[in-house]
C-alpha positions as CSV (number, residue, x, y, z in Angstrom):
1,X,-16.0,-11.7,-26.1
2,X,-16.3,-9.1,-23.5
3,X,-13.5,-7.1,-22.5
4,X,-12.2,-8.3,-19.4
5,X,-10.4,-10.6,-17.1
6,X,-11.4,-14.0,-15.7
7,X,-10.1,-15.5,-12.4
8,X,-8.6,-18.6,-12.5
9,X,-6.9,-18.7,-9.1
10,X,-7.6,-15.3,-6.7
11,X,-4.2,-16.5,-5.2
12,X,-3.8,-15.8,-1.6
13,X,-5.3,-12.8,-1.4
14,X,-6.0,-10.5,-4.1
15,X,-8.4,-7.1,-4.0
16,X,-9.2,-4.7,-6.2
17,X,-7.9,-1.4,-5.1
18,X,-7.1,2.5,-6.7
19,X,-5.4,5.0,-4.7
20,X,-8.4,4.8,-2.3
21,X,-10.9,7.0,-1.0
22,X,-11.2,10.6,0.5
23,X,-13.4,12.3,3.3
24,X,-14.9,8.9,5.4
25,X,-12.2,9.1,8.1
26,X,-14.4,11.2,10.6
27,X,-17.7,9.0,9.6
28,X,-15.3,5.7,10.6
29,X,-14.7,5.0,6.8
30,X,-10.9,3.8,6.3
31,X,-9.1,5.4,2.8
32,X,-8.4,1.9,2.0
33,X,-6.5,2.0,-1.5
34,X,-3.1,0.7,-2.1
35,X,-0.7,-0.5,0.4
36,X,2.0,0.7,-1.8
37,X,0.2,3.7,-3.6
38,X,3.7,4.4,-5.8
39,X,3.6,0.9,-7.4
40,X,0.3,1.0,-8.1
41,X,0.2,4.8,-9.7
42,X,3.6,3.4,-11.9
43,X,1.3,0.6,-13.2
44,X,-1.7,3.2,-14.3
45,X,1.4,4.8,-16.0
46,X,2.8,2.4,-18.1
47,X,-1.1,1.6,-19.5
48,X,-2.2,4.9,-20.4
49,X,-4.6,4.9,-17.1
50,X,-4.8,7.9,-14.8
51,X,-2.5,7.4,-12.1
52,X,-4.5,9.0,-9.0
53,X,-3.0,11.1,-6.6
54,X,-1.1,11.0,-3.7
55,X,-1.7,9.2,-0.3
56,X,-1.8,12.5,1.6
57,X,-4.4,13.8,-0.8
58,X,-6.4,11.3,-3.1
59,X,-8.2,13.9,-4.7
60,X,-8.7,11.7,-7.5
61,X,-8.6,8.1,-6.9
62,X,-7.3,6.7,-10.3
63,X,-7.9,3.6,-12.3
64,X,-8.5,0.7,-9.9
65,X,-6.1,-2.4,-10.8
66,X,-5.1,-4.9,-8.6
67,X,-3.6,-5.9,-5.7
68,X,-1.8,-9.0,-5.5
69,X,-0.5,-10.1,-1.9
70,X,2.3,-12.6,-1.7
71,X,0.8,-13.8,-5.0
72,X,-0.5,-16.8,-6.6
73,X,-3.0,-15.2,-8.9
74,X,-4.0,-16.7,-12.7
75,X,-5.9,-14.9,-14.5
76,X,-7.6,-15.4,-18.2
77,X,-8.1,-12.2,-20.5
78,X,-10.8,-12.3,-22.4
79,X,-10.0,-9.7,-24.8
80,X,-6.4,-8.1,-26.0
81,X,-5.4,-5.7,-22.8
82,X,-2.7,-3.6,-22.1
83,X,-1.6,-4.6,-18.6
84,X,1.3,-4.1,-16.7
85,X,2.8,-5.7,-13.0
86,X,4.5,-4.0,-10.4
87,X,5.5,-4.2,-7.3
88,X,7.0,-7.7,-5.8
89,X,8.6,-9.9,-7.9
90,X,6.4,-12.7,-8.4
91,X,8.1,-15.1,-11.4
92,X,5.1,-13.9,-13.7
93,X,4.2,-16.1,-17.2
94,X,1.7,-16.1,-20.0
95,X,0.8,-19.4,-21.1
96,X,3.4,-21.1,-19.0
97,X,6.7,-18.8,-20.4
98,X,8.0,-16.3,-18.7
99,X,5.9,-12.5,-18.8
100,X,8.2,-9.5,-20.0
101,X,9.9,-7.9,-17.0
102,X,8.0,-6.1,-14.3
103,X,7.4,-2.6,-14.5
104,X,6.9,-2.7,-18.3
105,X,3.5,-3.1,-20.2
106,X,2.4,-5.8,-22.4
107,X,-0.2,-6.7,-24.5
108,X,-2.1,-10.0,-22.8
109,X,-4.1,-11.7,-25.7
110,X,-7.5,-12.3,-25.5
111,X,-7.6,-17.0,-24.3
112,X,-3.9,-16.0,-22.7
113,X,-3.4,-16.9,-18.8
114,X,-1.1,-15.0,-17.1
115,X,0.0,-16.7,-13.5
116,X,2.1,-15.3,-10.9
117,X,4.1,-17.3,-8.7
118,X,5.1,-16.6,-4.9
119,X,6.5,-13.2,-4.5
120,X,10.2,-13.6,-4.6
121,X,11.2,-10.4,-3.2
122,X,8.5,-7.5,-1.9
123,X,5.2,-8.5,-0.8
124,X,2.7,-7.1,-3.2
125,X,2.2,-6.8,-6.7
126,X,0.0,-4.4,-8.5
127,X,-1.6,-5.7,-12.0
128,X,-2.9,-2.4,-14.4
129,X,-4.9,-3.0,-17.4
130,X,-5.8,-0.4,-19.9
131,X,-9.2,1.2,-19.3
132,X,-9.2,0.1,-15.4
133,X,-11.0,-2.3,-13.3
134,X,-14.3,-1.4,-13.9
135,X,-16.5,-2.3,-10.8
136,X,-19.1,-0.1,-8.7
137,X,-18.0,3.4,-7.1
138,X,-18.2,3.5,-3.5
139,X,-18.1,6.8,-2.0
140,X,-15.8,7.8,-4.6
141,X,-13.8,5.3,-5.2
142,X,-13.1,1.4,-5.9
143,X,-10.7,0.4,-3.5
144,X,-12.1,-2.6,-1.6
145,X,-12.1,-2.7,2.5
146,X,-12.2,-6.0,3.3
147,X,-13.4,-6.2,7.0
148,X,-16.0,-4.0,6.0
149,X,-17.2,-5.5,3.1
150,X,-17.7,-2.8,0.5
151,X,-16.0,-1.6,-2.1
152,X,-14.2,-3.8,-4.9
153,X,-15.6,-7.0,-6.0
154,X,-18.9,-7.2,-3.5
155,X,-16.2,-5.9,-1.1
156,X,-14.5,-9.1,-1.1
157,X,-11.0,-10.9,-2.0
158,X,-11.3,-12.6,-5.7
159,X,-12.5,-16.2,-5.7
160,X,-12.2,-18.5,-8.7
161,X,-14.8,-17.8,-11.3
162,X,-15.1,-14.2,-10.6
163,X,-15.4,-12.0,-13.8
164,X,-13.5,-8.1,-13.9
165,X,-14.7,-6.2,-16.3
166,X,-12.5,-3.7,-17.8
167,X,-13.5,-0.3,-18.3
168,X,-13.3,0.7,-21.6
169,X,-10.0,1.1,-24.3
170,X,-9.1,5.2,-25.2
171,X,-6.2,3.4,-27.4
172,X,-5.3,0.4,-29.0
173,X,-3.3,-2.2,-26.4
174,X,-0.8,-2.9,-29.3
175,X,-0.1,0.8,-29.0
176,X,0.6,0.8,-25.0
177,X,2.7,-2.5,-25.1
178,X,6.4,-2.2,-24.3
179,X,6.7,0.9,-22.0
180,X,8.8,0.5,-19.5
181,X,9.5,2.5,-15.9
182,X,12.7,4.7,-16.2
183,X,15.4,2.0,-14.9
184,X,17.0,4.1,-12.4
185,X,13.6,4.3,-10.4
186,X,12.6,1.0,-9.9
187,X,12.1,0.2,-6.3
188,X,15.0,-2.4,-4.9
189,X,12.6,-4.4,-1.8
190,X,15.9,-6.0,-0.3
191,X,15.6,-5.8,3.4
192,X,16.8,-3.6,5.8
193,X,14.2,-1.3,4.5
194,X,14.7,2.1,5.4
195,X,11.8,4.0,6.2
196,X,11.3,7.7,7.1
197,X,9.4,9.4,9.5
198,X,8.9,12.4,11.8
199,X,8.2,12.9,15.4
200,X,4.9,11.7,16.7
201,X,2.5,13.9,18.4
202,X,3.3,11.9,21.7
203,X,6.9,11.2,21.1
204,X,7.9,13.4,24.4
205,X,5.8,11.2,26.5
206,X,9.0,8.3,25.8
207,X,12.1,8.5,27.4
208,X,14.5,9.7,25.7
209,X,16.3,6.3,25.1
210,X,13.6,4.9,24.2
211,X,13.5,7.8,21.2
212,X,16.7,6.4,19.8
213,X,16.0,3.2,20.4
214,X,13.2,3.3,18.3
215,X,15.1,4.8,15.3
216,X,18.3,3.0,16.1
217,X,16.4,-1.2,15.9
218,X,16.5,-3.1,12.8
219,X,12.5,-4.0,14.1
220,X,10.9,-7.4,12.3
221,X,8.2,-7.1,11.0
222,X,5.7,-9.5,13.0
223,X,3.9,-12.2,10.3
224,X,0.3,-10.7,12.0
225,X,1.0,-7.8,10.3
226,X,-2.0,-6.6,7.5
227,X,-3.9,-4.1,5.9
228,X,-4.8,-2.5,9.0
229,X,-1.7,-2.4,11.2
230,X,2.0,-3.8,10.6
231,X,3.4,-4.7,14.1
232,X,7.2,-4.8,14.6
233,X,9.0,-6.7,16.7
234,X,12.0,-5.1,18.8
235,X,12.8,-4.5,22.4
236,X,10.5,-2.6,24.8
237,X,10.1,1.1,24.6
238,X,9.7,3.0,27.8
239,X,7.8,5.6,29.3
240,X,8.7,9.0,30.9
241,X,7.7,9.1,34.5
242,X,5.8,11.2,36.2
243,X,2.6,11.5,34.6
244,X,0.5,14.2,35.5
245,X,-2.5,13.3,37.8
246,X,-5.3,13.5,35.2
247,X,-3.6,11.4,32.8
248,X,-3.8,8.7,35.3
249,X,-7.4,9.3,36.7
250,X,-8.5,9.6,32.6
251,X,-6.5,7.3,30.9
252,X,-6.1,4.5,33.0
253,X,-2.6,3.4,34.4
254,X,-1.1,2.1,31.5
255,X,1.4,5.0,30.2
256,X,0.7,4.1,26.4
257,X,-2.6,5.5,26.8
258,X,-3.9,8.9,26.0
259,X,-6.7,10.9,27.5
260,X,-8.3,11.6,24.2
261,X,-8.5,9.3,21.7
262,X,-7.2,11.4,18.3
263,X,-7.3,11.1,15.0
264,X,-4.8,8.7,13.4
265,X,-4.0,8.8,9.8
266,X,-2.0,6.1,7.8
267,X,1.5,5.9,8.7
268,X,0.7,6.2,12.3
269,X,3.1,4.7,14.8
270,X,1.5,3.6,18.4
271,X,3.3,2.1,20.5
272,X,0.6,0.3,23.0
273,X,2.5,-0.9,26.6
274,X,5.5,0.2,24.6
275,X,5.8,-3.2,23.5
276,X,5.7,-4.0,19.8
277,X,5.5,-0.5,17.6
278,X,2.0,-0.4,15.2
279,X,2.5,1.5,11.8
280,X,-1.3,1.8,10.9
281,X,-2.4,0.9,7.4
282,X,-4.6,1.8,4.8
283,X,-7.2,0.1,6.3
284,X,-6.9,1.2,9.6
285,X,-9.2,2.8,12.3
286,X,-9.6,6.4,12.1
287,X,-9.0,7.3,16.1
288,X,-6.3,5.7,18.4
289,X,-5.5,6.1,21.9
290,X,-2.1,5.2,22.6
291,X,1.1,7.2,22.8
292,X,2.2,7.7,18.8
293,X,6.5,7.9,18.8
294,X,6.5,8.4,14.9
295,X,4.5,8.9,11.6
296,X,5.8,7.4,8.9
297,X,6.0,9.9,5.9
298,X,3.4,9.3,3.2
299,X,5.7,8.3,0.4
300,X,7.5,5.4,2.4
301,X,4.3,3.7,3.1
302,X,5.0,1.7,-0.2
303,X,8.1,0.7,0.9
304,X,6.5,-0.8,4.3
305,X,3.8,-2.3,2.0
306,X,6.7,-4.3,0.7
307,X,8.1,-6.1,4.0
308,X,7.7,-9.2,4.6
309,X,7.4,-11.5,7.7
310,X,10.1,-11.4,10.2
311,X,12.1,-9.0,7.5
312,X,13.9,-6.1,9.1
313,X,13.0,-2.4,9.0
314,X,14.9,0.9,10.2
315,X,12.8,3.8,10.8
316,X,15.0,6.6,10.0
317,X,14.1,10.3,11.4
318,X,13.3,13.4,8.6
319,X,11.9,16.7,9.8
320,X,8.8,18.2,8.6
321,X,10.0,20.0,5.8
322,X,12.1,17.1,5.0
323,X,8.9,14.9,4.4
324,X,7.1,17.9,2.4
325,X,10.3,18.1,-0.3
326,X,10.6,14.4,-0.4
327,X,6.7,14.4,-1.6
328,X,7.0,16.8,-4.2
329,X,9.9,14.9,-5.5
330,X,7.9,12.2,-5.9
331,X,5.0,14.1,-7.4
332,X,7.4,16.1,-9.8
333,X,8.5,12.2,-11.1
334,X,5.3,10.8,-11.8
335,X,4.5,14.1,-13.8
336,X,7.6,13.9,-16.0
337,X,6.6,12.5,-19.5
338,X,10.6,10.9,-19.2
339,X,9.9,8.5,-16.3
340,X,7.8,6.4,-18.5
341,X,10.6,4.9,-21.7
């Protein structure tokens, strides 16, 4: 038989996804990618795929694998793969007994079905397999974008009977079974999650209550909340008064609103009628034109990718040079030969 994997179930909704893609933000193109880039990377690990880079970067967009939200995904493999899951624990088996742990590899025999339950904890999963997910580039990359309809799998969630091929094997899957992510790293998705940011461009247009406020909230996470934007529910932010005259006359009475709508890269925080805070998403729009407190810090965007509805979430403040060192920390991890056992 072919190498790859048939769907069984495409559970509640599953994409295909790689660290996403680079250079379509000023044509309107979102990055797309991975909601939580560092599970995802971890998964290329553990089965020999390249891991892509980071979030802030995405020179090279990795192995596509997939993305698993909430779960409910069966699968059949159609050949012996390598594979490994990540991410939220969703009571994984093969052939109706329980898989090995998450955050190992294992060798998934060609007639096998592996399932995944409800995510018990997290929100996502990421599934790996040895040689990658082998579907059509799109401007550089395989990461699907739903609500435009490219990328992936004809740009689409996976439906029963889809086939995934799987690109193909530079080492046996018997070799690349049994690895394992050092155990010290792997991610704990109890809530409060703690997420980091620094000051938003616009963060001196709110009071300064309203500042510490923000940072000081266990927010919940509102169950709208997607690919696009994840809205948090908390108390109302407020404005500084005073605006000056052309803000008014050119942005329109609401204080929220900017003159100029700027660029707005993933982590994001508007705060529209200072009401409900946004943290924009791999998926989201490229431009924005409300007041932006916060940006959350590219490393914790996994960890937002990993809340669930009404769970609670503390933005926590980090400076600039804070957020640099705490990237290169992560860089320097997935480059040490030691983090994969």
């Amino acid at each position: 038989m072919p190498a790859g994997l048939e769907v069984l179930d495409g559970g509640l909704r599953t994409t295909v996804q790689d660290t996403g893609r680079r250079g379509g933000q000023a044509l309107g193109i979102p990055p797309s990618g991975a909601q939580d880039g560092f599970a995802l990377r971890i998964a290329n690990l553990l089965v020999g795929n390249p891991p892509g880079g980071p979030l802030v970067v995405r020179a090279d967009p990795g192995a596509a694998g997939l993305e698993i939200t909430l779960g409910r995904l069966k699968l059949r493999a159609l050949a012996d793969h390598a594979v490994a899951l990540t991410g939220a624990d969703t009571g994984a088996t093969v052939d109706g007994a329980p898989a090995p742990p998450a955050w190992s590899s294992f060798l998934l025999r060609e007639g096998q079905t592996l399932a995944c339950g409800l995510a018990r904890q997290g929100a996502r999963a990421y599934l790996a397999v040895h040689g990658g997910i082998d579907v059509p580039l799109y401007r550089g990359s395989r990461a699907t974008h739903v609500n435009g309809g490219f990328g992936g799998l004809e740009g689409r969630p996976l439906e029963k009977g889809d086939r995934l091929p799987v690109g193909a094997a530079s080492a046996a899957a018997v070799d690349l079974a049994g690895r394992r992510l050092r155990p010290d790293l792997v991610p704990r998705y109890a809530p409060p999650a703690e997420v980091r940011t620094v000051a938003g461009p616009e963060a001196h247009l709110f009071t300064a209550e309203s500042v510490e406020t923000f940072h000081g909230t266990l927010w919940k996470l509102n169950p709208k909340a997607d690919r696009t934007g994840m809205r948090f529910i908390g108390p109302q932010l407020s404005f500084r008064p005073g605006r000056p005259r052309y803000l008014i006359e050119d942005a329109g009475q609401d204080p929220s609103n900017i003159v100029i709508d700027p660029g707005a890269p993933v982590g994001t925080v508007q705060v529209p009628s200072g009401v409900e805070p946004i943290v924009l998403g791999v998926d989201s729009p490229s431009i924005g034109g409300y007041a932006r407190i916060a940006v959350v810090i590219s490393t914790d965007m996994g960890r937002i990718g990993q809340i669930r509805p009404f769970e609670e979430t503390r933005f926590v403040r980090v400076s600039h040079e804070e957020a640099v060192e705490i990237l290169a920390q992560q860089e320097a991890l997935l480059a040490d030969p030691a983090t994969i056992v």
